[in-house]
C-alpha positions in Angstrom: -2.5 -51.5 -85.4 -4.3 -52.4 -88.9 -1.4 -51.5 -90.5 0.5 -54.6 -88.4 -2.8 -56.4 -88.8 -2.6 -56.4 -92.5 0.7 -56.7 -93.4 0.8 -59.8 -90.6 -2.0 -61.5 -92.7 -0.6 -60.4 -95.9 2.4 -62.5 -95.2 1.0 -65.6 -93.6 -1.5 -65.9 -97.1 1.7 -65.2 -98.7 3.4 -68.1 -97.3 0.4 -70.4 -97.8 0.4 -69.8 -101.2 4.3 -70.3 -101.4 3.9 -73.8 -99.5 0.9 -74.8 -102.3 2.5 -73.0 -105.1 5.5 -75.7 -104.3 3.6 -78.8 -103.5 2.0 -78.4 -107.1 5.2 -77.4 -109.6 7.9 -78.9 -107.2 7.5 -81.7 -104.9 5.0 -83.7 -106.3 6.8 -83.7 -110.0 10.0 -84.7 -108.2 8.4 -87.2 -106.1 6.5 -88.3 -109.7 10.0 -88.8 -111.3 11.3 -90.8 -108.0 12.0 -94.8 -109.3 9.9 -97.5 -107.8 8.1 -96.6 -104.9 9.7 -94.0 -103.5 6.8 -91.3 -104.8 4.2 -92.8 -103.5 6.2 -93.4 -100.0 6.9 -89.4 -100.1 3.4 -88.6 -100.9 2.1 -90.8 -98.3 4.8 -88.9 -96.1 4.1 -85.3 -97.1 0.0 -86.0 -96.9 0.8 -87.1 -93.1 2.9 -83.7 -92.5 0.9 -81.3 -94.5 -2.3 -82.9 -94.1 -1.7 -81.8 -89.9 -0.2 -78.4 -90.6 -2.1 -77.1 -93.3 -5.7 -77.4 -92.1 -4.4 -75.2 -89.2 -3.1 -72.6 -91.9 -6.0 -72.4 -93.7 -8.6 -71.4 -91.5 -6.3 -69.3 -89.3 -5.4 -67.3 -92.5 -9.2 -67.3 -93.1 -9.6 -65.7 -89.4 -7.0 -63.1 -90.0 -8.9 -62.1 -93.3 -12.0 -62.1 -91.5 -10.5 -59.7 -88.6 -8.9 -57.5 -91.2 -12.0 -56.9 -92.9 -13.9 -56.5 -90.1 -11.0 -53.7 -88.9 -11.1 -52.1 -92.0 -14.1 -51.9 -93.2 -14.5 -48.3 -93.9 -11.2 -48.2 -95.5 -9.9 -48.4 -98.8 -9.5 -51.5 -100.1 -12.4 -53.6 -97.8 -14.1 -54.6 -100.7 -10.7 -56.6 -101.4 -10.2 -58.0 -98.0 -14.0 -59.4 -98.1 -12.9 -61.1 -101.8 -10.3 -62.4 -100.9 -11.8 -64.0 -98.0 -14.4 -65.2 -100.4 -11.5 -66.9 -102.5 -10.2 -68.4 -99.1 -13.6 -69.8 -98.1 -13.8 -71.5 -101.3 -10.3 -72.8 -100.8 -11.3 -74.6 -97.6 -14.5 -76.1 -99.1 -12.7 -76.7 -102.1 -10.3 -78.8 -99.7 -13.0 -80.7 -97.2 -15.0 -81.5 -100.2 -12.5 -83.0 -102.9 -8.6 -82.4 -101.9 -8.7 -83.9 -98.2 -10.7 -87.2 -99.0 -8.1 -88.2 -101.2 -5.2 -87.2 -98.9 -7.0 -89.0 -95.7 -6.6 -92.6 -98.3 -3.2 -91.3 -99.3 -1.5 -91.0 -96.5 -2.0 -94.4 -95.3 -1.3 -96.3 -98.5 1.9 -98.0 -98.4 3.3 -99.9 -101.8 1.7 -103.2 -100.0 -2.0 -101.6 -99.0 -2.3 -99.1 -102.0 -5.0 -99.8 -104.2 -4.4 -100.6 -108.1 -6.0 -97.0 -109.3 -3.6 -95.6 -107.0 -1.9 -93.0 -109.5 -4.7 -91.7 -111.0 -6.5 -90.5 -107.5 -3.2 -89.1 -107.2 -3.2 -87.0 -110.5 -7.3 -86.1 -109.6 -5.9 -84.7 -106.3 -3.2 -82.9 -108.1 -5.7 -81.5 -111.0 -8.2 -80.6 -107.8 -4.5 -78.8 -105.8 -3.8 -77.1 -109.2 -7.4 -74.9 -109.0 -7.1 -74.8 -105.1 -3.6 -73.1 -106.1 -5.1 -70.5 -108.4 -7.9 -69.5 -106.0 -5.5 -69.1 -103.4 -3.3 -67.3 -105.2 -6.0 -64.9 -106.8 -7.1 -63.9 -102.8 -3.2 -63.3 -102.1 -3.2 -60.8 -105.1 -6.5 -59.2 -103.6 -5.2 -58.8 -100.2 -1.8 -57.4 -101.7 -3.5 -55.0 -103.5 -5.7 -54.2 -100.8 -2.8 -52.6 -99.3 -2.2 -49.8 -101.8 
């Protein structure tokens, strides 16, 4: 059953960090390069999407790290689990604190309502995303190596 347990939350941090990994080298520099408007519009778009699914992600990958580590705890590789739900608890401060204000404004701009500073919120959000990425990424390596 921890075996299931681990490899279960191995996979959905996994696929977090997939998702974030993309938002930051993928989408948002092809929505950058879109002409006129139409970045902003998809940012606007994604931050309404994302900004409902990923919250939900998040913590429920912070639950399964927390369960796992309580499961495992006098196996090999528990010091791991507990760092990488460190890392993850960061991540979600790291979001409530700096990344989700910005998105909450973001996603309701439109080319009419957006204010005149506008891009460079969005490139603090992306500099803010870019760390969230590599802290994310860090706990995904600890949980992976937690399971040799």
């Amino acid at each position: 059953m921890l075996n299931a347990l681990e490899v279960f939350t191995t996979v959905t941090v996994g696929l977090m960090v997939g998702v974030e990994f993309s938002v930051a080298f993928v989408i948002n520099p092809i929505l950058n390069a879109l002409p006129e408007d139409s970045g902003q519009l998809g940012r606007a778009h994604g931050g309404r999407m994302l900004g409902a699914l990923m919250p939900v992600w998040y913590i429920g990958s912070l639950v399964l790290v927390a369960v796992w580590a309580v499961a495992g705890w006098r196996h090999d590789g528990a010091g791991l689990v507990v760092g990488a739900g460190v890392l993850l608890i960061v991540s979600v401060v790291m979001s409530v604190l700096l990344l989700v204000p910005i998105n909450n404004r973001g996603k309701t701009w439109t080319p009419e309502n957006r204010p005149a500073d506008w891009k460079q919120q969005m490139n603090r959000w992306d500099r803010y995303h870019y760390v969230r990425v590599a802290v994310i990424i860090a706990a995904f390596t600890l949980l992976v190596t937690a399971l040799t």
